[in-house]
Phi, psi and omega in degrees: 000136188260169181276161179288178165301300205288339176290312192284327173314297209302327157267030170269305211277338197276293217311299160332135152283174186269132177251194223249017135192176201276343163281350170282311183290339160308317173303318179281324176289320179277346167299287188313337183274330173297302157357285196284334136326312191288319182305323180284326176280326163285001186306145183090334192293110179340290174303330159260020165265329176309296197311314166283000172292303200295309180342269185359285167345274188313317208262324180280335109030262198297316168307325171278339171211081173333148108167163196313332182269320174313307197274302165320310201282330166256008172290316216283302183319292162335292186311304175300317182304313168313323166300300170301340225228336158304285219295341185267308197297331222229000187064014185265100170286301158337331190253351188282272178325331176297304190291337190256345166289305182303317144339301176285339171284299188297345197274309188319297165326311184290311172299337187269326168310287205304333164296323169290336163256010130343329191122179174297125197264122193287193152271344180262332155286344191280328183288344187222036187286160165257156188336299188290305181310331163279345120339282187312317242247286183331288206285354177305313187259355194296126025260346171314156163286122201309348187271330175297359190276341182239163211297159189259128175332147176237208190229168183291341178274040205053018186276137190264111214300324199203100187279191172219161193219145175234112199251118208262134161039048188287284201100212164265018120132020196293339146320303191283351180275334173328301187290281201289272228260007159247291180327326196095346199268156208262060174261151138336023208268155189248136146227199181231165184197157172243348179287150159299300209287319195297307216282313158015278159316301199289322151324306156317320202283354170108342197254147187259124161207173201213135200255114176182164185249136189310316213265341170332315225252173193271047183348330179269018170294157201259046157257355155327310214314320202246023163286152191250341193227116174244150187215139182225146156200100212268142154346097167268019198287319194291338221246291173323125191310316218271353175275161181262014145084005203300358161272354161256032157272167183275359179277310168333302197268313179313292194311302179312312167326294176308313173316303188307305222263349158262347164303302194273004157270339169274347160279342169119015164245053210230100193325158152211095202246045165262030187235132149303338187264347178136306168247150214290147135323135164300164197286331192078021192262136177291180143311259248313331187296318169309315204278359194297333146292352182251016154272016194267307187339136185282318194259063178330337162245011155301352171281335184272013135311323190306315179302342187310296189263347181250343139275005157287329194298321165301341177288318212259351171272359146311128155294150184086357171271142192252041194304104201240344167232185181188120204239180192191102189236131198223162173300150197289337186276310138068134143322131173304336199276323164311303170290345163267334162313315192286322194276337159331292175311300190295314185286352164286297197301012206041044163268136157272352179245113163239141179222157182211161188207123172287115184254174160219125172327325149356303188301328226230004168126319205280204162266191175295105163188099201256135211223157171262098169261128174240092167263128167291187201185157171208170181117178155305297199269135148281147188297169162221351166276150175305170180230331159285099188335131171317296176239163170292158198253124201285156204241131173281165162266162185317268198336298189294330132353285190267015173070026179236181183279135166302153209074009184266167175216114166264150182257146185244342194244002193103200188269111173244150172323133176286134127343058207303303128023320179207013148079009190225107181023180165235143187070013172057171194084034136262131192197125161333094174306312165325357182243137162338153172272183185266173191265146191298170187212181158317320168321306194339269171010316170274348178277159190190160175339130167287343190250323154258003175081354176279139189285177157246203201222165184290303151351318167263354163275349190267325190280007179252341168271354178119018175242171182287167206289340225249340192258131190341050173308111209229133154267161170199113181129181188291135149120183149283011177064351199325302180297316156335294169282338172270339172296346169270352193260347189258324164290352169298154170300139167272125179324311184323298201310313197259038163247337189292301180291358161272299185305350186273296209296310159314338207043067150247107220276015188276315197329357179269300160303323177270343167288316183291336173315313165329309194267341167275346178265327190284319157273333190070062183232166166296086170229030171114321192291158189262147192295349163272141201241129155347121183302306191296008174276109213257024184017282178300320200270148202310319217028200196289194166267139229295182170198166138203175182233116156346157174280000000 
């Protein structure tokens, strides 16, 4: 219900100091009659109705719960009905919406309080909310799921029962199968993806992902507040020698750098040590202002290094958030100067552990594809499991992937004249099918038989980076996508790897056993492993049924 015209004077004038001789109040008065002009002409308006509504709220709020903060949040409140009722009567729309989102977010806050306190929150109260709160509630959490706004079950020893993980730029989902079907572990994950086709896949896969484009979205959204976990792995094509790298010019790395480094004065972590807490004010700069230098770039997406650092730090400048890690996965070449900013920022920002490892996927059973992974720690505990095998983990060969006989040479780069002189291609992109494979590319779809020409299947590209023979490589758009679906299969995270790297963040200290049972079920190769395989190793299997959520 909004508030009258007459409701909103009467808390302006309670609101007001009082004044202090009469030509002020002669002053104060013809404001307040102008005030209530502006209120009158816009009345009816969606946006200043939101905005005497949240007034409302806020001011019985504050009436109900005395004290200086209380009572601010509804002068500031009162005060935006005045503002809004200027910016509508003068056009200025933009700030006309700013003002009624900011309005629907505290009347949303307010609605999410008051449900928790209510009692605990189930699923079946959640199932019975009525509509406009579940609206409200929806769009409050949007694009996230209405149920992360509230805390995840705990164990009687405070332990959180089901962590949650938001995994930035999942792709088709080769972090989260690390994570769900070789570990086994019983999280939460949401990710984000702008491919269609990739969220597609991942989705067919059984996986919640959300079709958006990342720098859109909100780090503070408060269904954020309770992720325990975040993981990026951002475009490396701007970072790779095989690229033309337009993200290792020094112009490049300067611009990102700064980025980085204004990130954490707008989240609010910039020491300062005349602060009790430690730190400075936040700068009052938005994201788009922070990222607002990273339109200088040739390549936009070395900018999106950038996401690295401003969303945990937007998570963790949320009150309340218990945001405790943060993984990372980039091309192996990344600038040093870059990976020394993040990790600046993040041990400013109190993670106390940061670390970082090149791996090559080789090591974990998979082909040749070697990535820089970085992680942050926040907390008590340091990890302590390894992220490196007691021994390499064996790895098949080309041949054994796809199913052809040994002795063979496949080409990568297409069909070029042979060498009689070294028996090999001309212009190189010939190799031994008897060997682990090379790292996958976009290409893949094309490499084949020097001799007979024969292709491999989207299937044997997805299973030489580590997914199952079985899994749902989805297009989206005109054509069969082929070039599509394999760009999705060379960007991904190889599952091994990120089982390797979750088991150091979980402390699970089996993770070794379970990749290798993976990689023996996935090639049928000899890898050490005892023929009893973890029961929770679901390999194969249908999984859940897909969901995903619109931008």
């Amino acid at each position: 219900m909004g508030t009258t015209h007459a409701s909103a004077g009467g808390m302006l004038h309670l609101l007001r100091p009082a004044a202090l001789n009469p030509d002020f109040a002669a002053a104060a008065a013809e404001q307040e009659a102008d005030d209530a002009a502006a209120i009158a002409a816009a009345a009816g308006h969606p946006a200043l109705t939101e905005c005497q509504t949240a007034a409302t709220l806020l001011t019985e709020y504050a009436a109900l719960n005395p004290d200086p903060e209380t009572e601010e949040w509804a002068f500031n409140a009162v005060e935006r009905i005045v503002e809004c009722a200027y910016a509508v009567t003068e056009g200025h729309e933009e700030r006309v919406e700013e003002l009624a989102r900011e309005a629907r977010g505290e009347r949303a806050a307010i609605a999410l309080g008051r449900f928790e306190d209510r009692g605990p929150v189930t699923a079946d109260r959640l199932a019975a909310l009525d509509d406009e709160t579940r609206a409200l509630l929806e769009w409050y959490a949007a694009p996230f799921p209405i149920e992360w706004l509230f805390a995840p079950e705990r164990d009687t020893f405070g332990r959180i029962l089901r962590k949650r993980v938001v995994v930035l730029f999942h792709g088709p989902g080769g972090l989260s199968l690390g994570l769900r079907d070789i570990l086994g572990a019983d999280v939460d994950i949401i990710g984000i993806d702008l491919d269609g086709g990739a969220v597609a896949t991942a989705v067919a896969a059984g996986l919640r992902v959300i079709h958006a484009d990342v720098t859109a979205l909100d780090p503070e959204n408060p269904a954020l507040q309770f992720v325990s976990i975040i993981a990026l792995t951002p475009p490396c094509q701007a970072f790779t020698p095989s690229g033309l790298g337009k993200g290792r010019y020094t112009g490049a790395i300067e611009i990102i750098c700064r980025v980085i480094w204004e990130a954490g004065a707008a989240a609010g972590f910039l020491p300062w040590e005349h602060s009790e807490t430690g730190y400075a004010p936040r700068s009052g700069d938005t994201w788009e202002e922070v990222r607002a230098p990273l339109a200088e770039l040739e390549d936009p997406r070395a900018g999106l290094m950038a996401e690295v650092i401003i969303w945990p730090l937007g998570m963790l400048a949320r009150p309340g958030s218990i945001l405790e890690c943060v993984m990372v996965e980039q091309s192996s070449a990344l600038p040093r100067q870059i990976e020394d900013a993040l990790f600046g920022e993040l041990a400013q920002a109190g993670w106390h552990t940061t670390e970082a490892w090149t791996l090559d996927a080789v090591d974990y059973g998979a082909s040749h594809r070697k990535r820089r992974f970085m992680a942050a720690h926040r907390g008590a505990e340091k990890p302590f499991v390894d992220v490196v095998p007691a021994t390499p983990i064996p790895a098949p060969t080309f041949a054994q992937v796809v199913g052809w006989p040994t002795g063979r040479t496949y080409l990568t780069r297409g069909h070029r004249p042979v060498d009689p002189a070294t028996g090999r291609a001309k212009g190189g992109g010939s190799r031994s099918a008897d060997l682990p494979s090379t790292c996958v590319t976009a290409t893949a779809y094309g490499w084949a038989d020097s001799e007979t020409g024969e292709t491999i299947s989207q299937s044997d590209i997805g299973r030489l980076v580590g997914f199952p023979a079985d899994y749902p490589w989805t297009h989206v758009g005109r054509g069969r996508g082929v070039r599509n679906k394999a760009q999705q299969a060379a960007d991904a995270v190889c599952p091994m790897v990120s089982a390797a790297i979750f088991g150091r963040i979980l402390g699970d200290a089996d993770w070794e056993t379970k990749v290798r049972a993976y990689v023996h079920h996935l090639y049928g190769i000899d890898t050490g492993t005892a023929a009893a395989e973890p029961e929770q190793l679901d390999l194969f299997g249908e999984g859940p049924a897909p969901t995903a959520t619109a931008a």
